[in-house]
N, C-alpha and C positions, 0 to 999 in steps of 0.2 A: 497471494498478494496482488491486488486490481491496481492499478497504476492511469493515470490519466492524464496523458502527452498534449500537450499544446503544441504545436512546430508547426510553422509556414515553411519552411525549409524543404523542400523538393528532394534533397539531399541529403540534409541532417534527416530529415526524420524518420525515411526506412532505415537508417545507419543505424539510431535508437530502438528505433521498435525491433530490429532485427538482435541488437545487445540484450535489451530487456526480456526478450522471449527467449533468448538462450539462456539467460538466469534463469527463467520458469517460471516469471513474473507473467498474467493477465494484461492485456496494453490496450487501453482506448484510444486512439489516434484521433484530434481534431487540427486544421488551419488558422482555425478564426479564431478571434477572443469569443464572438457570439455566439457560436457552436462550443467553446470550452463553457461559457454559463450555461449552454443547454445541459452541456454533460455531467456539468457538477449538481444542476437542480434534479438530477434524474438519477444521476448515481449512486453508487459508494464507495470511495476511493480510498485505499488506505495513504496513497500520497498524490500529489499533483508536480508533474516537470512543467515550467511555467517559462516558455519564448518572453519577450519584451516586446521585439518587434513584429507583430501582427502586421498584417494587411488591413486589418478593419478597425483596428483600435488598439493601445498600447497594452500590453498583458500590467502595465502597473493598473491598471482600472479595473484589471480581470482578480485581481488581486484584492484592490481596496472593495470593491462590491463584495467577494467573498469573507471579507473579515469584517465587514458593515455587519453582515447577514447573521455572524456569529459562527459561523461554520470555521473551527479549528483545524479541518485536513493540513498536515504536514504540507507545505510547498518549498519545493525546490525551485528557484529562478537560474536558468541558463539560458546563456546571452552571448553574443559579443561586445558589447557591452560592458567596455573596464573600468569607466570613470568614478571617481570615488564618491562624485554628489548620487549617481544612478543607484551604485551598491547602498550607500547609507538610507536614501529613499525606498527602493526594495525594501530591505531592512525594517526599518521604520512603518513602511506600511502594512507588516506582520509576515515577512517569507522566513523561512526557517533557513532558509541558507541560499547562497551565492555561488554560482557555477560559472566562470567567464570560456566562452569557446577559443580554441578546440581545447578537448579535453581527454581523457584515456574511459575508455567505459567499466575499466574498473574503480576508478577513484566516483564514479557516477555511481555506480551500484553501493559503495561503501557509504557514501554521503546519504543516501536513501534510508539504509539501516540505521544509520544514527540519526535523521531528523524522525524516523517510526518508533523507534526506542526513546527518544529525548520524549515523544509525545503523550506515550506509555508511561513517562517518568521512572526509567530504567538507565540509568548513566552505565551501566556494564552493558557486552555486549548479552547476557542473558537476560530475561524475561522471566516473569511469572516468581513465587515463592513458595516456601512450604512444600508440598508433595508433588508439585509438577513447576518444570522449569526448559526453555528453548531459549541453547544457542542461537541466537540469530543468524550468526558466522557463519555455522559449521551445520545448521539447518538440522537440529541433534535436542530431541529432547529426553528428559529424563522425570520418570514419574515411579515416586519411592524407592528410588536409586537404581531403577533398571534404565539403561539408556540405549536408543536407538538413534536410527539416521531415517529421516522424513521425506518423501516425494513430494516433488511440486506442490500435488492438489495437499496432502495431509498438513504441509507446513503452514500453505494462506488457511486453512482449517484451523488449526492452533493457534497461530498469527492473529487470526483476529478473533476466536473465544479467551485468549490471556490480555489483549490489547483492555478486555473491557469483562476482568474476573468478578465472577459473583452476578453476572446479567446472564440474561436469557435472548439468546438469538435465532431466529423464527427461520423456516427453509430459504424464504425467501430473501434473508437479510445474510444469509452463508451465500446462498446461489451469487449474489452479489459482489463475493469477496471471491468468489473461486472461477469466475466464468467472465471472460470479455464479451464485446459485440462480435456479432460472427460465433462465437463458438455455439455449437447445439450443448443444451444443458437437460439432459435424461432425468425421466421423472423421479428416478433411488439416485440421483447423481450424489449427493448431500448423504443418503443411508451407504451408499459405497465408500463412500472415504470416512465417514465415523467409524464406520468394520473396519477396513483396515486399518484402521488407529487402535482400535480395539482388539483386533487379532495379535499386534505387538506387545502393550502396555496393559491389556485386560479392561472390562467395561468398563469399571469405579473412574476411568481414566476423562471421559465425558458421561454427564450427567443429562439424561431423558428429563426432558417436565413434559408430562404428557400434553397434547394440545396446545404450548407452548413454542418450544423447540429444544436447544441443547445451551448446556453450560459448561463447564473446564470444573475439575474436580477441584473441590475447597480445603 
């Protein structure tokens, strides 16, 4: 799962980035609102933590441009910021949810899974139907009733072939979902973690389109 940090915070935001990467989450770290619109026109996020107060512009602009654009990513707005005209504006201007500082980094990682699943249109915390299904929780999927426990890179691999079942996702549209900036991404990086998906649950479990890329078994 790719995550993409908005924080001016000097403080707050290694504190984050340091929580998220212990999850096993991918973290784009930017400062600025203007450098978060870089990163959202260039990325693929499966959610966005969204500061308020920028240095160069208020993150509710960073927000309303993003939801102009049509671009649905999940956002989470975390603030200090407790006033209830601020929350209802956020709100309003399409965040999936409201984080007021300081806060515990587990109820952050919890509120993440459920604005990813709410966006999935999954009200439980499982995903997916029929022959293949992932905990979110417990990071455990189960595919024709055999059930395993998932590694970082296998989960954002599942994570986002169930986010969007029955499409076809190209190497480069997975490398996205599995690989931060900064990290080196090997050229089988994408064939290493379908194998190991595959050496647990058996092939039928991601589906080849040749020239194409991969899909989650139907």
């Amino acid at each position: 799962m790719r995550i993409l940090l908005i924080e001016d915070d000097l403080l707050i935001g290694p504190a984050l980035l340091r929580a998220l990467k212990d999850a096993s989450y991918s973290v784009d770290w930017v400062r600025t609102g203007e450098s978060g619109r870089d990163a959202i026109r260039d990325g693929s996020y499966t959610a966005i933590l969204l500061d308020l107060g920028l240095g160069d512009m208020s993150g509710l602009d960073v927000l309303r441009g993003l939801r102009e654009s049509q671009d649905a990513t999940p956002v989470l707005i975390i603030t200090a910021r407790d006033d209830v005209d601020t929350r209802v504006e956020g709100l309003d201007l399409g965040a999936d949810d409201y984080l007021v500082k300081p806060f515990e980094s587990k109820e952050l990682l919890a509120r993440i899974r459920a604005v990813v699943r709410r966006k999935s249109g999954f009200a439980s915390p499982t995903m997916g139907s029929g022959r293949v299904t992932l905990d979110m929780n417990a990071r455990r999927l189960t595919f024709d009733g055999q059930s395993d426990d998932l590694s970082a890179r296998e989960y954002a691999l599942m994570l986002a072939l169930l986010e969007r079942p029955g499409a076809i996702l190209s190497r480069q549209q997975l490398e996205e979902r599995l690989y931060g900036w900064g990290e080196e991404v090997e050229s089988n990086a994408v064939d290493a973690v379908i194998y190991s998906v595959r050496r647990k649950f058996g092939h039928a479990v991601i589906r080849n389109v040749r020239g194409l890329g991969w899909a989650v078994c139907t």
